[in-house]
C-alpha positions as a Markdown table, in Angstrom:
| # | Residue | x | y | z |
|---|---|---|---|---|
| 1 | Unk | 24.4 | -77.0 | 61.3 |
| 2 | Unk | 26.4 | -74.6 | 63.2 |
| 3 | Unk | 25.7 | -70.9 | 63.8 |
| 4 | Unk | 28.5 | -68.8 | 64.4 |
| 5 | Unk | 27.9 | -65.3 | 66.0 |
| 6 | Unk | 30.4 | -62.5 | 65.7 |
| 7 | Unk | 32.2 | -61.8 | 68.7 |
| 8 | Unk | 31.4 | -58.2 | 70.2 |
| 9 | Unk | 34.3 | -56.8 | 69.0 |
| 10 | Unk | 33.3 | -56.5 | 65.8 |
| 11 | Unk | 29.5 | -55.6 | 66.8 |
| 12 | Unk | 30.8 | -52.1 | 68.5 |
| 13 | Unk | 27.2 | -50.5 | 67.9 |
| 14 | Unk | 25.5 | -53.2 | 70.5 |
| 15 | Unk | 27.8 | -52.8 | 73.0 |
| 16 | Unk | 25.5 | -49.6 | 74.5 |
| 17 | Unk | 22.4 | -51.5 | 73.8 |
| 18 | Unk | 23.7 | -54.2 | 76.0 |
| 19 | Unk | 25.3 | -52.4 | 78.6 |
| 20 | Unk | 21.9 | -50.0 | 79.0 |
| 21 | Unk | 19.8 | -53.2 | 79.1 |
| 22 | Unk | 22.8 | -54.4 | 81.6 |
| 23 | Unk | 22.4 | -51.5 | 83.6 |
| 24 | Unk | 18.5 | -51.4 | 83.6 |
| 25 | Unk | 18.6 | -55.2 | 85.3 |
| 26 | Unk | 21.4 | -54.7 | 87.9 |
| 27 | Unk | 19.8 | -51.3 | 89.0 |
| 28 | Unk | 16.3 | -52.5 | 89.9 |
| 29 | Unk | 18.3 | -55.4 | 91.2 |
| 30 | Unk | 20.2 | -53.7 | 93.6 |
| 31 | Unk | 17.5 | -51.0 | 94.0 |
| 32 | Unk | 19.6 | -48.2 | 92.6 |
| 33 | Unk | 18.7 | -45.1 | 90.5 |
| 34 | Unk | 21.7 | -45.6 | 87.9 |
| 35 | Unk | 19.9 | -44.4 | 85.2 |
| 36 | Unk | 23.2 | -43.8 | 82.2 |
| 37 | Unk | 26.9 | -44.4 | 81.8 |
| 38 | Unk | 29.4 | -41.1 | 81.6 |
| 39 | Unk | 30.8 | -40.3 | 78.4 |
| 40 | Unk | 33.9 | -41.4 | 79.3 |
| 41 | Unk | 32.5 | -45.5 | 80.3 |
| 42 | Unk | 31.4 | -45.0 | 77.3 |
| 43 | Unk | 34.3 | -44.8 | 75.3 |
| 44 | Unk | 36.0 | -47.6 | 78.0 |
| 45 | Unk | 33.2 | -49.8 | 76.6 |
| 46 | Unk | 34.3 | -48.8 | 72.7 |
| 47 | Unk | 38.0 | -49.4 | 73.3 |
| 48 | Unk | 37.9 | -52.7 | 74.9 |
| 49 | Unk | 37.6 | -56.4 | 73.1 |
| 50 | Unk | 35.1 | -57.9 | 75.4 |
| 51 | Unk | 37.4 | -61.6 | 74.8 |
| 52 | Unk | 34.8 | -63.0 | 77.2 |
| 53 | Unk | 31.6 | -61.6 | 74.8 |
| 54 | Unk | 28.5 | -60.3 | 75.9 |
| 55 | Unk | 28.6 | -62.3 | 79.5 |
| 56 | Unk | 31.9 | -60.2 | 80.1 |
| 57 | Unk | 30.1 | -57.3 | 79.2 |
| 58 | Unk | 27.3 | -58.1 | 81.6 |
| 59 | Unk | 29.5 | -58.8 | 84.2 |
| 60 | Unk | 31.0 | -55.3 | 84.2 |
| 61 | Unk | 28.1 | -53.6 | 84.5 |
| 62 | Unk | 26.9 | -55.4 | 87.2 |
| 63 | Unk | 29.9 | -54.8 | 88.8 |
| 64 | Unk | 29.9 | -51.0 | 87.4 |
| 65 | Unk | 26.5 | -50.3 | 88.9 |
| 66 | Unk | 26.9 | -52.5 | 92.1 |
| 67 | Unk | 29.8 | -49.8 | 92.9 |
| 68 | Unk | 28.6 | -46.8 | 91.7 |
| 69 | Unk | 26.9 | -44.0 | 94.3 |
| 70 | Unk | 25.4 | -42.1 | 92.0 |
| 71 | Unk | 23.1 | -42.0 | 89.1 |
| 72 | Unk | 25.6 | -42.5 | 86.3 |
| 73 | Unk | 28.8 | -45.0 | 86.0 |
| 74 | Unk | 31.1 | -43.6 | 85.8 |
| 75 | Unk | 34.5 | -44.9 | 84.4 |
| 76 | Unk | 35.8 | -45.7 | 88.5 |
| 77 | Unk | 33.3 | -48.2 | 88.5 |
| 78 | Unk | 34.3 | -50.4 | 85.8 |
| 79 | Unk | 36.2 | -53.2 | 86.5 |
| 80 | Unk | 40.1 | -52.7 | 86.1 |
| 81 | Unk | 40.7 | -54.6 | 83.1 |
| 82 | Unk | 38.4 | -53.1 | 81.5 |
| 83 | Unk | 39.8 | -49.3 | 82.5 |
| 84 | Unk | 43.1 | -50.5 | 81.4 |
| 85 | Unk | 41.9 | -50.6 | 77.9 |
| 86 | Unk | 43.7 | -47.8 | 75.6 |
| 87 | Unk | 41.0 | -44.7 | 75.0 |
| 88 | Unk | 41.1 | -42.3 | 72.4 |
| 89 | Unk | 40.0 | -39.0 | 74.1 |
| 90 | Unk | 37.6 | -36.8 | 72.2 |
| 91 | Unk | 38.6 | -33.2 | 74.5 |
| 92 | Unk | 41.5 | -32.2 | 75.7 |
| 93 | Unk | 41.6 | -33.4 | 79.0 |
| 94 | Unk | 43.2 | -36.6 | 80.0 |
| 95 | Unk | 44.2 | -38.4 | 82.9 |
| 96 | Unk | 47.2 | -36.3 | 83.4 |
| 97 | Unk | 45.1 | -33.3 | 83.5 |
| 98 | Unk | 42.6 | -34.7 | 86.4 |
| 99 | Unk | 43.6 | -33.2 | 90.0 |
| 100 | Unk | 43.0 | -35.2 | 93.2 |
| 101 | Unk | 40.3 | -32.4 | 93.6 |
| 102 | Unk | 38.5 | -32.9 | 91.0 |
| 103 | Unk | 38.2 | -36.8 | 91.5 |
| 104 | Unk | 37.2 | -36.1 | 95.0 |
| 105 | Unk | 35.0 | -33.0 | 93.8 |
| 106 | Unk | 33.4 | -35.5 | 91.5 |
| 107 | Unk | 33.3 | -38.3 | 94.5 |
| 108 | Unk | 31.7 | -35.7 | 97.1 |
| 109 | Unk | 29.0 | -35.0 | 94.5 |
| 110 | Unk | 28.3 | -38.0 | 92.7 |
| 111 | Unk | 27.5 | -39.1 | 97.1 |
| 112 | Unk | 25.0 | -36.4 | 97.4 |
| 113 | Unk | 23.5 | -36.8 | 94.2 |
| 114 | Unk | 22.3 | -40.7 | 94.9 |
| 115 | Unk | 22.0 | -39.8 | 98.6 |
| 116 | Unk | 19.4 | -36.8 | 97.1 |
| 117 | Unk | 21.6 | -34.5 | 99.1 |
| 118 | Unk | 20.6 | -35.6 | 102.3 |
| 119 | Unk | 24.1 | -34.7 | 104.1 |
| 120 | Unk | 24.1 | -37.1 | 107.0 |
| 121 | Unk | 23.0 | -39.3 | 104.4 |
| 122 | Unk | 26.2 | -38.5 | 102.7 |
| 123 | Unk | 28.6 | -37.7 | 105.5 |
| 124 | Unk | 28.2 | -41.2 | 106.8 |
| 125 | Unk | 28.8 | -42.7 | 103.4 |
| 126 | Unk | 31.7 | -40.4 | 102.4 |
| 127 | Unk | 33.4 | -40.7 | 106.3 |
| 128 | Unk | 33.6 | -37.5 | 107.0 |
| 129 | Unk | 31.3 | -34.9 | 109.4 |
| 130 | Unk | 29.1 | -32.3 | 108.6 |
| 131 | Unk | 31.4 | -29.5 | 108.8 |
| 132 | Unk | 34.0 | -31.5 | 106.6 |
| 133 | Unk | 31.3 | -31.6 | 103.9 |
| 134 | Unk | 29.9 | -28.1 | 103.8 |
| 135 | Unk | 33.8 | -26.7 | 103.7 |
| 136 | Unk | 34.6 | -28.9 | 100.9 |
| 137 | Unk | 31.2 | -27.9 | 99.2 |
| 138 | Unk | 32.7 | -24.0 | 99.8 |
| 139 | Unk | 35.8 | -25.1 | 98.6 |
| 140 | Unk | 34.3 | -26.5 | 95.0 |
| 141 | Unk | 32.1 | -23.5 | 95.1 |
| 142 | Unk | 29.2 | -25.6 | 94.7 |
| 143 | Unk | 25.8 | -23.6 | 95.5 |
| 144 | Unk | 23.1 | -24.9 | 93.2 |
| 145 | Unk | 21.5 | -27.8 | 95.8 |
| 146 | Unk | 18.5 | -29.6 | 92.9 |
């Protein structure tokens, strides 16, 4: 007797399930506080075929959350192929529309946030000095410190 599964790609609605329980393992793991995937992983996950199943989809994630500094992945952290998958964006803003600012923005406080916004914590991590950080911060107009 032979039991045949269906591939991933036509079980979209586990692919979350998996991927949270993915990212619940690899985070205690590697003794980070990646707690969720960014909407936009999200829809990474959706698009692609997973051709190598669920252990593809583990892999990614565990690659995802080895990568990511703070306490979402976001869609930098995935694995190329997998970003290379065609997305269908929900809101009107698209690649094309994302500034080197705003990935840096995003960078700067996505360090923070899993540093707890301890800046030397951060400065060390991001390579730059104190002063460097607090004028970018300016810059983003970023005031609210949790």
């Amino acid at each position: 007797m032979m039991l045949e599964l269906p591939s991933l790609n036509e079980r979209k609605e586990d692919i979350i399930i998996l991927a949270d329980y993915f990212l619940k393992k690899y985070a205690r793991k590697f003794k980070k506080e990646v707690s969720g995937f960014s909407k936009k992983t999200i829809q990474y996950f959706l698009a692609y075929d997973w051709p190598g199943n669920i252990r593809e989809l583990e892999n990614a994630v565990e690659h995802a959350v080895a990568l990511s500094l703070g306490t979402e992945v976001i869609e930098f952290d995935l694995p190329q192929s997998i970003r290379g998958a065609r997305i269908t964006v929900s809101n009107k803003m698209s690649f094309a529309n994302i500034t080197l600012k705003d990935v840096e923005k995003n960078h700067i406080l996505n360090t923070l946030n899993s540093s707890k916004w301890d800046y030397d914590k951060a400065c060390k991590i991001l390579g730059i000095g104190r002063t460097t950080l607090w004028r970018k911060l300016k810059e983003y107009d970023v005031k609210d410190i949790p």
